[in-house]
C-alpha positions in Angstrom: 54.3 78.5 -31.4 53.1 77.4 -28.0 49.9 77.2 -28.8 50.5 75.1 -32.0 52.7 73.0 -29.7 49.9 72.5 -27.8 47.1 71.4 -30.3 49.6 68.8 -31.5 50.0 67.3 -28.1 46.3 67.5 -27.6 45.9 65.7 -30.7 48.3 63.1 -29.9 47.1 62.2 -27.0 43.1 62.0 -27.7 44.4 59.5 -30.4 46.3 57.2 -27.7 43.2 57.2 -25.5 41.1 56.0 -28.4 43.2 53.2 -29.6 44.0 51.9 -26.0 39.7 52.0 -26.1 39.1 50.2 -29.1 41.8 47.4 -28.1 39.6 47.1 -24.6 37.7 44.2 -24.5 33.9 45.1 -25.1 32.1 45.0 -21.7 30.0 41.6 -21.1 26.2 41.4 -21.3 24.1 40.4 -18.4 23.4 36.9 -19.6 19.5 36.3 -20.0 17.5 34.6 -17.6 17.4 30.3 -17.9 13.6 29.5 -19.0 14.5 26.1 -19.4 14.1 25.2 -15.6 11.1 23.9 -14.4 9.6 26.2 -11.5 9.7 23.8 -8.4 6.4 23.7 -6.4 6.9 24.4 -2.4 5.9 21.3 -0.2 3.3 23.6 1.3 1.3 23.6 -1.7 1.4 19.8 -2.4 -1.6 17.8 -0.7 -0.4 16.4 2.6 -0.9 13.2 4.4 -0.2 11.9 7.9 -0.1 7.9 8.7 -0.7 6.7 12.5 0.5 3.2 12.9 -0.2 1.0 15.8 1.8 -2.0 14.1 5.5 -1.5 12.5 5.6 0.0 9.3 6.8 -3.4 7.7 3.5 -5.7 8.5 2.3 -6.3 5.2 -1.6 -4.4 6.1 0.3 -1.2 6.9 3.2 -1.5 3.8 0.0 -1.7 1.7 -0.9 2.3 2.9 2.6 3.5 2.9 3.3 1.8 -0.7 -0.3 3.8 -2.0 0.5 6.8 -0.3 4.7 6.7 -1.7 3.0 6.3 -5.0 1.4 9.9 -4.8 5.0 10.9 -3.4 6.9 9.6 -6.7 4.4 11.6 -8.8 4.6 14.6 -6.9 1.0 15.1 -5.7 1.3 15.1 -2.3 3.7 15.1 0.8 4.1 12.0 2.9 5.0 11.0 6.5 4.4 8.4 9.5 4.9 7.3 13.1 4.5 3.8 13.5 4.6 0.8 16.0 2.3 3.3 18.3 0.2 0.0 19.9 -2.4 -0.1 21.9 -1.7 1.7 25.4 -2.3 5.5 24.4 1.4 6.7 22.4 -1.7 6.1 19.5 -4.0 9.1 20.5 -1.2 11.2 22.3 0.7 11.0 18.9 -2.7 11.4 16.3 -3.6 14.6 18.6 0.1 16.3 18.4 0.3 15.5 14.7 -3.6 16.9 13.9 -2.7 19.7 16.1 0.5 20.9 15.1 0.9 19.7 11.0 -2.4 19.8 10.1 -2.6 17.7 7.1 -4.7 17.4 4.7 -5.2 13.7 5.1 -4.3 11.5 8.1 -5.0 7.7 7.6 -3.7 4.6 9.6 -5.2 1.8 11.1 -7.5 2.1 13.6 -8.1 -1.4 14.5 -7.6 -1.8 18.0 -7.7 2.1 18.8 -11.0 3.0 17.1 -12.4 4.6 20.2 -9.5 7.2 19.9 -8.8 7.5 16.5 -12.4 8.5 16.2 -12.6 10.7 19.5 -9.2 12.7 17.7 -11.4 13.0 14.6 -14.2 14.8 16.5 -12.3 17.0 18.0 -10.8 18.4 14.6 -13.8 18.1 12.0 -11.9 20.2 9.6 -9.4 17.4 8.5 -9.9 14.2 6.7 -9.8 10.9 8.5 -9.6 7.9 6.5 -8.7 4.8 8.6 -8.6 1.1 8.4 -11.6 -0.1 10.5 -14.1 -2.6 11.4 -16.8 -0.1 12.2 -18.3 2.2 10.0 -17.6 5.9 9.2 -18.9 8.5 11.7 -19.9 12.0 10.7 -18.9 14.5 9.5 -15.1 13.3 8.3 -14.3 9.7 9.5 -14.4 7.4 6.3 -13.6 3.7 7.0 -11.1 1.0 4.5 -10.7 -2.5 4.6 -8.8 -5.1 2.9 -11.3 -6.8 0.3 -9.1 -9.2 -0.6 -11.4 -12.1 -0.6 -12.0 -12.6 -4.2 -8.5 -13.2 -4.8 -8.2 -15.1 -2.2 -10.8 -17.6 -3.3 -8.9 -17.9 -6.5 -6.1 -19.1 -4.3 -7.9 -21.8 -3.0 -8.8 -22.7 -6.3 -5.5 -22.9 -7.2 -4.5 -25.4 -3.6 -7.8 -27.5 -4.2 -5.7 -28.4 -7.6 -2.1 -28.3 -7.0 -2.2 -30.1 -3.4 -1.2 -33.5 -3.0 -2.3 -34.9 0.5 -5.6 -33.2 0.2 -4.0 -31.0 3.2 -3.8 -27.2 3.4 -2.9 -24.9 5.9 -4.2 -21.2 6.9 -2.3 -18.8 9.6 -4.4 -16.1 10.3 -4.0 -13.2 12.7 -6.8 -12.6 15.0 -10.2 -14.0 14.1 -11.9 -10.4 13.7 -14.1 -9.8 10.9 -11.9 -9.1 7.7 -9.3 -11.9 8.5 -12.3 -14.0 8.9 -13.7 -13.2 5.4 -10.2 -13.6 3.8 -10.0 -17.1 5.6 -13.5 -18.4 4.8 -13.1 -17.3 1.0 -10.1 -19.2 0.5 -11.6 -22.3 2.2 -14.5 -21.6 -0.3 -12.3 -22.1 -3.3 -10.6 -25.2 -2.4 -13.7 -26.9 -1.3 -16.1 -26.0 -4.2 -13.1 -27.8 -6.4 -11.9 -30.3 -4.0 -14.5 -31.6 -1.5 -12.7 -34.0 -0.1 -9.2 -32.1 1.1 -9.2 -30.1 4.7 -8.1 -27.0 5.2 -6.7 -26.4 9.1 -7.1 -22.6 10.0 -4.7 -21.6 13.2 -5.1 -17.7 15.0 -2.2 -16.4 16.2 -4.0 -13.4 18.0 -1.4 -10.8 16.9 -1.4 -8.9 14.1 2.4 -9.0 14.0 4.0 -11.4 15.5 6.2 -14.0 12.3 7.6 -16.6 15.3 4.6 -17.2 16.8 3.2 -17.6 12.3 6.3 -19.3 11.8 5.7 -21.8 14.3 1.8 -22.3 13.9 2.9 -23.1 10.4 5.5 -25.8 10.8 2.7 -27.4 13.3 0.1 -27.5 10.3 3.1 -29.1 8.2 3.5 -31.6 10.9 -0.2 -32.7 10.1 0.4 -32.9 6.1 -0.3 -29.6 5.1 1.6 -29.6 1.2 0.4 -25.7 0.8 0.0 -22.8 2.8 -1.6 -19.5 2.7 0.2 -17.2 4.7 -2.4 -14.6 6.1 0.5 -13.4 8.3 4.3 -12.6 8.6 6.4 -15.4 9.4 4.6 -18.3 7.2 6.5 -18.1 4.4 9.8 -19.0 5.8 8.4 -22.2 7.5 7.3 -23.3 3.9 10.3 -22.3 2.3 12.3 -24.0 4.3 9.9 -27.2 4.1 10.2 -26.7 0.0 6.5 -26.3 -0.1 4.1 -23.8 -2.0 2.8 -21.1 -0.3 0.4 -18.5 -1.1 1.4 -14.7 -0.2 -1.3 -12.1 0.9 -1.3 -8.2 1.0 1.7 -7.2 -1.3 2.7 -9.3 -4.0 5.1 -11.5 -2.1 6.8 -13.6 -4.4 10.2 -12.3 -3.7 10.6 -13.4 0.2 10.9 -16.9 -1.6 11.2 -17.1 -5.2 11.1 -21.1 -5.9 8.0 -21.5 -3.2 5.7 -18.3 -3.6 2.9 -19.3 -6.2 1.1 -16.3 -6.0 -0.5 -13.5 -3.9 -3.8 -11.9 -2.9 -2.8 -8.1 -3.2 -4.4 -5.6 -1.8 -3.9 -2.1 -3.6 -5.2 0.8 -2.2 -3.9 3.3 -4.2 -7.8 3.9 -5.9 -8.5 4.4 -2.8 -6.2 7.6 -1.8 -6.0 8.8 -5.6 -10.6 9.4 -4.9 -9.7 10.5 -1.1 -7.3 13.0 -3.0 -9.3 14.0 -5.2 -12.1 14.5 -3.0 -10.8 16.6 -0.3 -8.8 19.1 -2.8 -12.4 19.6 -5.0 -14.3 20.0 -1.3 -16.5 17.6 -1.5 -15.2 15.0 0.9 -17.5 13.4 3.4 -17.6 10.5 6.3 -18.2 7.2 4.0 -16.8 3.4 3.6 -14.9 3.3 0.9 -15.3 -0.7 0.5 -15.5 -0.7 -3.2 -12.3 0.5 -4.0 -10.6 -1.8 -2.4 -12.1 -4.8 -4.2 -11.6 -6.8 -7.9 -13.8 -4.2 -9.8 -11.6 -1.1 -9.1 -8.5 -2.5 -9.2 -8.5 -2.6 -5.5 -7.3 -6.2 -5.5 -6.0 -8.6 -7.2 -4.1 -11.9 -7.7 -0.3 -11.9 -8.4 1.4 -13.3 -11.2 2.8 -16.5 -11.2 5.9 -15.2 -12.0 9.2 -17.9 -12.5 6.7 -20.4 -11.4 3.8 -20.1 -14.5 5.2 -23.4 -15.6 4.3 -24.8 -12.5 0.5 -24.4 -12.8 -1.2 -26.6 -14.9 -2.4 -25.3 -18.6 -6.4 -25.8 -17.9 -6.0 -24.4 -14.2 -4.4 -21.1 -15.4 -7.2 -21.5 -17.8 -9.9 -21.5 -15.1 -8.5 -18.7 -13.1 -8.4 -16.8 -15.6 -12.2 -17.0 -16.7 -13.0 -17.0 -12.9 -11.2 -13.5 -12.9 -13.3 -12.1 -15.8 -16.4 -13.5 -14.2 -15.7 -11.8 -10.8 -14.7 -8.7 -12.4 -17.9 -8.5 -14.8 -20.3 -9.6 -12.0 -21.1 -12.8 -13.8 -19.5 -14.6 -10.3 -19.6 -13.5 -6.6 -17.4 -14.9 -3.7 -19.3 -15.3 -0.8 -18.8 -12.6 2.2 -18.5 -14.8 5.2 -17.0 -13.3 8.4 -17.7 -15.9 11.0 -14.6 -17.4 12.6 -13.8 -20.6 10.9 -13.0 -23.9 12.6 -9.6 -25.1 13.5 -10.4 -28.1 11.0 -12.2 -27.3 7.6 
């Protein structure tokens, strides 16, 4: 009896345990692992480069590298960084040595105009990374290549467009410092306004500073004073005097319509990104080497160019937009070639 007694209870109570079991809830799955997210690449393994400034970042020549080298950034091909406003008293080498020394990039660049004899002593003492500077001397062995602003064919085309568009036959250049490529930029526009009107004068004024928009400001309000209608600002700071003078002005570098809408007629832009897309391209297959990487930088590689007319295109003339045009196509197929003159030009023209 007690063992029957026993079975029963037995019985019950393995049937308790398996209902209270198969009421449990079942026990989760690990979930499976997300494919859909894309692998992110480490910094480390994107191609670095290192920008030495002597000027502030915002001077048009030196926005021109940082807006090339932000471009890689966007895509994600490379890493990107500066110091800037270094000048001309030694923070320049001190500050290219502890940034070849202790980051190592890939690719440091800058401009090396006024501080080539360090920027190219720092290159020899590390031979294993790639210089690539804005200079007015040419690349040294075995890994100091050399840029420039060829900007001169477009800016011809701006003098084209003055020689037609002025109205006292006066036109007004502020240049930097009368060193070899402001000179050629300078002379080229002169070249365009006289080959279409012989009889206007162009009035060139140096500044001798490569950054310095009151002393540009001020050089242009003194060429207004003389009957200047147009301007071509070579520097910072010449804009603002035309605008506020409600006179055209030409832009140079960067496409700089949008510092004054209603007075900016166009640009000579200087694009350097096929320059640092071969420098790129260059290092990472191993084949880089000192050279001056001129041609990129002009019409036929996209290196320059001239900025649309934007809200102003009704303000140019049918058959002069006509003309500039075919003058493009002609320098860009070889048919036409703008002088390369780097003498300084005179105050009067």
């Amino acid at each position: 009896m007690f063992r029957k007694n026993w079975i029963y209870i037995l019985l019950v109570l393995l049937l308790v345990v398996g209902f209270v079991g198969g009421c449990a809830p079942p026990a989760e799955e690990p979930a499976a692992p997300d494919d859909s997210a894309e692998p992110v690449e480490p910094d480390d393994d994107l191609f670095s480069i290192y920008a030495i400034f002597s000027t502030p970042a915002e001077e048009p020549w030196v926005s021109v590298i940082t807006a090339a080298c932000d471009q890689l950034v966007e895509e994600g091909r490379a890493t990107f960084d500066y110091s800037d406003n270094l000048g001309y008293a030694g923070d320049f080498e001190r500050e290219l040595r502890q940034v070849c020394s202790d980051l190592q990039p890939d690719l440091i660049t800058g401009d090396a105009f006024g501080n080539e004899e360090a920027a190219r002593r720092v290159a020899q003492d590390f031979p294993d990374i790639a210089f690539a500077f804005g200079s007015g001397l040419g690349p040294a062995e075995p890994n100091f290549s050399v840029f420039d602003n060829w900007i001169h064919e477009p800016a011809y085309l701006l003098g084209v467009i003055a020689a037609h568009l002025t109205e006292t036959d006066r036109i007004g250049v502020v240049g930097g410092v009368p060193v070899p490529e402001v000179n050629r930029i300078t002379n080229a526009f002169i070249f365009g306004v006289k080959d279409y009107n012989p009889d206007a004068i162009v009035y060139v004024t140096f500044i001798n500073s490569w950054f310095d928009p009151a002393a540009a400001k001020e050089a242009a309000l003194a060429q207004i004073e003389q009957g200047a209608d147009i301007l071509y600002a070579e520097r910072f700071g010449v804009i603002e005097a035309a605008a506020e003078n409600g006179l055209w002005v030409f832009g140079q570098m960067n496409d700089q319509h949008e510092l004054a809408p209603d007075y900016v007629l166009s640009s000579s832009v200087w694009n350097l990104t096929p320059t640092f897309e071969y420098l790129m391209e260059s290092v990472q297959a191993g084949f880089y080497t000192a050279q001056d990487l001129k041609d990129f930088s002009m019409m036929a590689k996209g290196g320059a160019y001239l900025a649309p007319f934007h809200n102003l295109e009704d303000e140019i003339p049918d058959d002069l937009k006509e003309l500039i045009s075919q003058l493009e196509q002609d320098i860009l197929s070889g048919v036409f070639r703008v002088d390369i003159a780097e003498s300084t030009p005179g105050a009067v023209n």
